[in-house]
N, C-alpha and C positions, 0 to 999 in steps of 0.2 A: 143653690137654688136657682132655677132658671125664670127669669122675667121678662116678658114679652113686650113691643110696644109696636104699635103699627097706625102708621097714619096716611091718608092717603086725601090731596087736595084737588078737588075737581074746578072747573070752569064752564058755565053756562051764564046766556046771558049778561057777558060782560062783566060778569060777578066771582069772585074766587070762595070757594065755599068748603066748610069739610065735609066731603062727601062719605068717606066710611074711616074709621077709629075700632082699634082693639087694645085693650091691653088688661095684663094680670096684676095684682098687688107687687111693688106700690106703688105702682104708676096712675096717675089721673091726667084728661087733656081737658083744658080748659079755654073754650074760644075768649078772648079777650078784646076784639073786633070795639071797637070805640065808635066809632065815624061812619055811620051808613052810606056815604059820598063818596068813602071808599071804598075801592071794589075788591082789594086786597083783601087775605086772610089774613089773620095774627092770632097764633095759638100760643099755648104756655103749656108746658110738661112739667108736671108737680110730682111726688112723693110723697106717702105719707114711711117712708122709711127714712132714718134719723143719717144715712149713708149707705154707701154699700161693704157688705161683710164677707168675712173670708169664706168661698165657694161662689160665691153668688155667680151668674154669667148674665148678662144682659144681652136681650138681643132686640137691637131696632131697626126698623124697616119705613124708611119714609117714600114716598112715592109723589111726586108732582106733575099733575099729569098738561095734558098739552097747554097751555096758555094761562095756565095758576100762578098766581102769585103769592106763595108763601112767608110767613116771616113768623119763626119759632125760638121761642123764648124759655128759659129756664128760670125755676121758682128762686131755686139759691143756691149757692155752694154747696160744690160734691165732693164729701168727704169718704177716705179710704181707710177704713177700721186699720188696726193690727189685726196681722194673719200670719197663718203658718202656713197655708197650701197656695195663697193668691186667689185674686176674681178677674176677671175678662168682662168687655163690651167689645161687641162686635154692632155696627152700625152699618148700613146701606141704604143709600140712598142714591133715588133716580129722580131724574129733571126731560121731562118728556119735549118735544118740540116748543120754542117758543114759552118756557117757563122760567121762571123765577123763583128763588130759595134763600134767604137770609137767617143765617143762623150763630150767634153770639151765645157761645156758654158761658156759665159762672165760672170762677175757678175753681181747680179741685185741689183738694186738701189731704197728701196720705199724713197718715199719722204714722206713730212707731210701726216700723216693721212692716209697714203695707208693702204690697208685692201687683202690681197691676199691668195688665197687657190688654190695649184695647187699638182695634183694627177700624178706619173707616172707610168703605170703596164706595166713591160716589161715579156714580153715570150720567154723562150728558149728553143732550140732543142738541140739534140743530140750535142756534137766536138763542142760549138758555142763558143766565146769569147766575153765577153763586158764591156766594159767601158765606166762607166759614170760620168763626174762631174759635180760639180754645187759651187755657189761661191754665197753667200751671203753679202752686205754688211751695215754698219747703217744707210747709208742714204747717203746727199749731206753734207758729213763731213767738206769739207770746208764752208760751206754753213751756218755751225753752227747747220744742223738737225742732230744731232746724237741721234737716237732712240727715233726717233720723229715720225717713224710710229705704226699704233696701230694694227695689226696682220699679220705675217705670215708662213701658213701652211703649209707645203712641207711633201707630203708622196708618197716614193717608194717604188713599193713591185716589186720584181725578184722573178718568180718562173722557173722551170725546168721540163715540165710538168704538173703532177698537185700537186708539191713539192714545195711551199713555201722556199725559199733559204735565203732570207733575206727581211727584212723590216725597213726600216727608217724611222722614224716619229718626223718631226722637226715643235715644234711650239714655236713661240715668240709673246711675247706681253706686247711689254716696259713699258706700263701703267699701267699696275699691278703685274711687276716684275722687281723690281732693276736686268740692264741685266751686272752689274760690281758685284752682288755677288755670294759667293760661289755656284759653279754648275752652274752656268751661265756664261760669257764669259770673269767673272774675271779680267777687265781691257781689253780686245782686243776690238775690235768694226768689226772687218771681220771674217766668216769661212767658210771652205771650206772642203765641203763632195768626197772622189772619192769613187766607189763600182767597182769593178772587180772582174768577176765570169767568171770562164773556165769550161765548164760540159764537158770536154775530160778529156782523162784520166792523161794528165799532170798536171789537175788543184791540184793536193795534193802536190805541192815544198812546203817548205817553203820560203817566199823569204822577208820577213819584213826586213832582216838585208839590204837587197841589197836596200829596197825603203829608208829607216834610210839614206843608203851612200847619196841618190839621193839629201837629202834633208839638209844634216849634214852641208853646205857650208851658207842657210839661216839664217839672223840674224833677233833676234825680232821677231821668233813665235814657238809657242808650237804646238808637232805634235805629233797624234798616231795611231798607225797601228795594227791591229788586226785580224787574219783570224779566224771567229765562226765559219768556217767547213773547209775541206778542197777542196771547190771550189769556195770560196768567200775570196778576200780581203778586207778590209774597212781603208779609211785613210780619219784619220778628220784632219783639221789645224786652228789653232788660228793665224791672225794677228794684223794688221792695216793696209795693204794695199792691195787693188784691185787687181793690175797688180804683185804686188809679190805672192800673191798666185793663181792667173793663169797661173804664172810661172809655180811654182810649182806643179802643174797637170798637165799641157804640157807634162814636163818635165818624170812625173811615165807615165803618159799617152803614152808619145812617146817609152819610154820604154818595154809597156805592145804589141804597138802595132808593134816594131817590132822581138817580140818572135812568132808572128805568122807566118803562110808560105804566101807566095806570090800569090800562087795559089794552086785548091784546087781542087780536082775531084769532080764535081757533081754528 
């Protein structure tokens, strides 16, 4: 089954706003906006589907357009049924001149036998800021499935024009990879990707020591940060738990998102 999601955040008036939204079951968008002082938007992508099932394809389309400042949120953990054939997401998303996009998923959850390949091509403009995370985990660990699903594919690619910026490409496949040895997840069973890229001219700080502080308080996981140019940060994290390290992306996330301005000249 194919599912639809489209969001698209305008700017007028110094005000970030949702300008146009589609989507098919079982997707709902829900503005969430707290603080009218704020000029930000803050949306929330809900489900009323219990995960995604085998066939499914998701296809999302975010759009931020010149001087918006987005910040999207998920309801709760996304769970990956057992399947025999696999489901796909395919996500794209654009950051028009001068925007902002902060984005912090739950973690997903395959179960037995899940089988998942999902692609995301994000595009930047000029001044744009983005963060993205994602949070991976082995399964329904209490449940006794720990790496009990049999693939999943995750690749992002950020480019900045028509300049490739970074690419991540994560694939597991417990069945024919002990995922407790060396170069594998060494004993964790959770981890957690964040990418932040600023194509303004601030994105050259150094600022790893400061995400280090952010994170130096967590016990029981192994973290590292690394920026391959000077407009990309990349921080992986090894744990064992879910909600501890969507902590900790919130947390650089909340960080990253409020070095930016409030509002922004279109």
């Amino acid at each position: 089954m194919i599912n639809r999601l489209t969001i698209t955040s305008g700017f007028k008036n110094n005000r970030s706003y949702l300008r146009d939204t589609f989507f098919t079951p079982p997707f709902r968008v829900a503005d969430i906006s707290e603080h009218r002082r704020d000029p930000a938007l803050y949306l929330m992508v809900m489900s009323s589907s219990p995960g995604i099932l085998d066939g499914d394809r998701y296809e999302i389309s975010i759009d931020v357009e010149t001087g918006s400042k987005l910040q999207l949120q998920t309801q709760s953990y996304q769970r990956l049924f057992n399947m025999k054939h696999g489901a796909s997401q395919e996500q794209r998303i654009k950051l028009h001149t001068g925007s902002t996009f902060s984005y912090v998923q739950h973690p997903v959850v395959p179960h037995e036998n899940a089988i998942f390949k999902g692609k995301n091509f994000i595009e930047m403009g000029d001044d744009c800021r983005l963060t993205f995370g994602e949070i991976l985990t082995c399964g329904r660990k209490h449940s006794g499935e720990v790496f009990r699903y049999r693939e999943f594919h995750n690749i992002t690619e950020i480019r900045h024009g028509n300049k490739l910026l970074v690419k991540d490409n994560l694939l597991l496949q417990p069945g024919l990879i002990d995922m407790s040895a060396t170069g594998q997840m060494e004993g964790y069973t959770h981890q957690a990707t964040l990418l932040h890229v600023n194509t303004g001219e601030a994105g050259a700080e150094d600022i790893t020591d400061i995400l280090y502080s952010l994170l130096e308080a967590e016990e029981g996981i192994a973290a590292g940060i690394t920026q391959p140019s000077a407009k990309v940060v990349a921080v992986r994290i090894l744990g064992n738990g879910g909600e501890q390290l969507y902590s900790c992306l919130q947390r650089i996330a909340h960080y990253f998102w409020t070095l930016t301005p409030q509002t922004v000249n279109a």
